[in-house]
C-alpha positions as CSV (number, residue, x, y, z in Angstrom):
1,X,-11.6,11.3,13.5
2,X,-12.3,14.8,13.1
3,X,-10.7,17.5,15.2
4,X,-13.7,19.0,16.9
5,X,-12.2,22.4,17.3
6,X,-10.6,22.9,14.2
7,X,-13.9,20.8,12.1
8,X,-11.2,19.4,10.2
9,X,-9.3,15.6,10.0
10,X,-5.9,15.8,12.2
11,X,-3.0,16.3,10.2
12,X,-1.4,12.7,11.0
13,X,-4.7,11.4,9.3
14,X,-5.3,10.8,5.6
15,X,-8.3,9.5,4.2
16,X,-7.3,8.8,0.8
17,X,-10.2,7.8,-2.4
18,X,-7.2,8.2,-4.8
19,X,-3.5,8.3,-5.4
20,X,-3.4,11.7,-4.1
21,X,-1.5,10.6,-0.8
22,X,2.2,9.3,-1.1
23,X,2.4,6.0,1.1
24,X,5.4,4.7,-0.3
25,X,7.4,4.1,2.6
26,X,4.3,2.6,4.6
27,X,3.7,-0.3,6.2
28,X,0.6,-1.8,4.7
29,X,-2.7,-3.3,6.8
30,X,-5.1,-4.8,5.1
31,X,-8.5,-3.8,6.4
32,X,-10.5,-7.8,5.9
33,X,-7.4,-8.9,8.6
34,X,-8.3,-6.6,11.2
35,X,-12.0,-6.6,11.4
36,X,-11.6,-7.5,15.2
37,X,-9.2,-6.1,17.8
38,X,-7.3,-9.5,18.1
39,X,-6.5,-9.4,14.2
40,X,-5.6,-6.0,14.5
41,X,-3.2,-6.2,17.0
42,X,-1.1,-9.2,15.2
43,X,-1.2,-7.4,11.8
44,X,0.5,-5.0,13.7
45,X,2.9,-7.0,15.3
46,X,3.4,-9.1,12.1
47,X,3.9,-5.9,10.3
48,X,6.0,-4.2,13.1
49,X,8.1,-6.9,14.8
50,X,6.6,-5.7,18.1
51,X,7.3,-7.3,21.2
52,X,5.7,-10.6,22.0
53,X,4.8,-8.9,25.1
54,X,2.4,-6.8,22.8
55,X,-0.9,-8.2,24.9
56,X,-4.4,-7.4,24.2
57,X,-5.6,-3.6,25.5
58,X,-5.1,-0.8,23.8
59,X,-2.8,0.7,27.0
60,X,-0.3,-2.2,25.7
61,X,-0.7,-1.3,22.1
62,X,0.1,2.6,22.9
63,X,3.1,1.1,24.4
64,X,5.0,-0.8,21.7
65,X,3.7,1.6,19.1
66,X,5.0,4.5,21.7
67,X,8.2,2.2,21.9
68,X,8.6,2.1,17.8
69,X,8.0,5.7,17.6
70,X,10.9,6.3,19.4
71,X,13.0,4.7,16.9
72,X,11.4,6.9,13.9
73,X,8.7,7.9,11.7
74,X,5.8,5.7,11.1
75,X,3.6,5.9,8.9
76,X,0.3,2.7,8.4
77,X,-1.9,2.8,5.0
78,X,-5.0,0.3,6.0
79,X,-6.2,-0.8,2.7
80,X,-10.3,-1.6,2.6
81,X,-10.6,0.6,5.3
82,X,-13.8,0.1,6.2
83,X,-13.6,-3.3,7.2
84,X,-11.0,-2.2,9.8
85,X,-12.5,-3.2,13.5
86,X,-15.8,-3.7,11.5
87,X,-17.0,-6.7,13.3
88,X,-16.5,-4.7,16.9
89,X,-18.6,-2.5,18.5
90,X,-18.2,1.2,17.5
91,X,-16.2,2.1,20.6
92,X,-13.4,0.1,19.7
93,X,-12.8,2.1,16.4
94,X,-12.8,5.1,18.6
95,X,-10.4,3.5,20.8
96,X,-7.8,3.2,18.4
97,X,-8.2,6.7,16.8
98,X,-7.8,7.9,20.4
99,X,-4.6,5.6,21.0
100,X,-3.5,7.1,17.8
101,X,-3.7,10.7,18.2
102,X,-2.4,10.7,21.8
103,X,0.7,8.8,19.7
104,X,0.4,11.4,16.9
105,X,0.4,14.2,19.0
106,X,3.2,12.9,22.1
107,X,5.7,11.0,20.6
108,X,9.3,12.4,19.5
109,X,8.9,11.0,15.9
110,X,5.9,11.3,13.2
111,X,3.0,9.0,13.5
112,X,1.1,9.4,9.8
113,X,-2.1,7.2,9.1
114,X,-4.0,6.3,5.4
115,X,-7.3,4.7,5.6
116,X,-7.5,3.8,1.8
């Protein structure tokens, strides 16, 4: 997701083709597990011990992840990438970039994002 006014990637996003990002602390997704928004959402809630109540929309999702970040930093490297949401239609993908940066950009602790 590009920042339209700045032509530039936010800052909690990191597109990383190397070893030039430090993920160490992250919490690791692997992109051919969450090629649809049902996958996603339980990687996540595998990953993150969210609530059972997580449901299925992305207004749910932006609550438990809004929940988390108000217990700390966060930061997700999605490994093969490209395969994340890949068997959804385009506007899902957007969807969760969107979820993301309102979450990136409103929540009292750092939200930070690799797609490797």
């Amino acid at each position: 997701m590009a920042d339209e006014k700045a032509g530039r990637t936010p800052d909690w996003l990191n597109v990383r083709r190397d070893d030039t990002h430090d993920v160490s602390d992250a919490v690791v997704l692997v992109g051919a597990a969450t090629r649809t928004r049902g996958e996603l959402f339980a990687a996540l809630a595998s990953a993150l011990a969210l609530p059972t109540y997580l449901g299925d929309t992305w207004d749910a999702l932006s609550d438990v992840l809004a929940d988390r970040l108000d217990a700390g930093p966060l930061t997700l490297l999605i490994t093969d990438a490209g395969q994340l949401l890949a068997d959804e239609p385009s506007d899902q993908y957007a969807l969760l970039l969107a979820v993301l940066d309102d979450l990136a950009t409103s929540a009292p602790h750092p939200l930070r994002v690799t797609l490797d």
